[in-house]
C-alpha positions in Angstrom: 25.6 -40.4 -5.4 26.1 -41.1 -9.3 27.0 -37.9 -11.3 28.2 -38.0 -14.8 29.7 -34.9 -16.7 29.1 -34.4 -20.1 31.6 -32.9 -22.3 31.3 -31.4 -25.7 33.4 -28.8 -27.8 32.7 -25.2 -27.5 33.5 -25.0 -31.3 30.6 -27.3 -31.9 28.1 -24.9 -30.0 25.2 -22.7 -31.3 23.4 -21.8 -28.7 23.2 -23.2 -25.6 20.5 -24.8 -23.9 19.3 -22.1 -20.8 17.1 -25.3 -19.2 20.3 -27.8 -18.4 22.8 -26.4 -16.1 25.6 -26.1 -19.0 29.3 -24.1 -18.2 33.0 -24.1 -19.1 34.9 -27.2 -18.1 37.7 -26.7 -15.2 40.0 -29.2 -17.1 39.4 -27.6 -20.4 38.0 -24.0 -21.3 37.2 -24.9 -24.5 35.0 -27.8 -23.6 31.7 -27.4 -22.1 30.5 -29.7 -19.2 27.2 -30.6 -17.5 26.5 -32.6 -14.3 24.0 -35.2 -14.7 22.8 -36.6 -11.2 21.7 -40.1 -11.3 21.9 -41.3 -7.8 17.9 -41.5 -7.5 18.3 -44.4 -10.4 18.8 -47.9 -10.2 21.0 -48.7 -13.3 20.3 -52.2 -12.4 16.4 -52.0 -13.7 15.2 -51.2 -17.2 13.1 -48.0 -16.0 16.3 -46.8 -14.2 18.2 -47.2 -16.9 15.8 -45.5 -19.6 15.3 -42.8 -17.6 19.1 -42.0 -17.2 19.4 -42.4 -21.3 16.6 -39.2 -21.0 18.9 -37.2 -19.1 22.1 -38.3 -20.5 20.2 -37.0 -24.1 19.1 -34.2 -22.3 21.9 -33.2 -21.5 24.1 -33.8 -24.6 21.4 -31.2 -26.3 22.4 -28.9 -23.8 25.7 -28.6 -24.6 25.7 -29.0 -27.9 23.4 -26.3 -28.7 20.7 -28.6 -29.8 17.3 -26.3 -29.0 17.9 -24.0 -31.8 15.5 -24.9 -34.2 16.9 -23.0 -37.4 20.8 -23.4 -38.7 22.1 -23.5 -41.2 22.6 -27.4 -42.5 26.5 -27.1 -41.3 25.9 -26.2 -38.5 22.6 -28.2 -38.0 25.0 -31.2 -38.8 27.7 -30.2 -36.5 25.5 -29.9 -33.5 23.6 -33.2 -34.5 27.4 -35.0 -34.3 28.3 -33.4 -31.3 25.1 -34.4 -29.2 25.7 -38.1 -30.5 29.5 -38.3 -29.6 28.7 -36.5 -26.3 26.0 -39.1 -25.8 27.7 -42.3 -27.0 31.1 -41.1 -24.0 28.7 -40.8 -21.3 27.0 -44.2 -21.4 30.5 -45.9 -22.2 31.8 -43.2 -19.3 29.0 -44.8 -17.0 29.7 -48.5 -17.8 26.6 -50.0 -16.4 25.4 -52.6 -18.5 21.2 -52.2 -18.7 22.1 -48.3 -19.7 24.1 -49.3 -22.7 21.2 -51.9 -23.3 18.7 -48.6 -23.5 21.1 -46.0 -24.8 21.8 -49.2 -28.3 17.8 -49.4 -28.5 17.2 -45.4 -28.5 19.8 -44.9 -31.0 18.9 -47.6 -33.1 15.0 -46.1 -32.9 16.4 -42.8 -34.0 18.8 -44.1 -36.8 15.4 -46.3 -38.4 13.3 -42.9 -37.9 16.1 -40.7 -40.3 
């Protein structure tokens, strides 16, 4: 089974997410951690692939706080580089070549949409 922990500061944290399974991590209590499963995937097929970008995304919000829809800009910013850097470790943390692929499209999308 593929599981995938995603790791962000604490400092960087507003509020986080109730809806993604998000606690302290064992190696480091002021990181915060959350187990993506992707075992159900094939990483080997586009749809796979996209679909474990979602949770990957999903689950770099969680940690970083990024539901709370009003911050101030600092910490708005903060939470914003936190969910990218979290992001960005797990698909280079996964090393499989078609979610890289998806994860570089997504990013691009969301860099073009700024």
């Amino acid at each position: 089974m593929k599981l995938l922990m995603i790791f962000a500061a604490s400092a960087a944290i507003a509020a986080p997410a109730a809806a993604q399974s998000v606690r302290p991590s064992a190696s480091d209590p002021e990181m915060l951690e959350s187990v993506v499963r992707l075992g159900d995937l094939d990483l080997r097929r586009p749809e796979g692939a996209a679909v474990a970008v979602q949770r990957l995304r999903r689950a770099s919000r969680a940690v970083c706080g990024g539901n709370a829809s009003v911050a101030p800009i600092e910490i708005s910013a903060r939470r914003q580089t936190c969910m990218e850097g979290a992001l960005a470790r797990a698909v280079q943390d996964l090393d499989a070549p078609l979610v890289t692929r998806a994860y570089g499209r997504t990013a691009g999308q969301q860099l073009a949409a700024r």
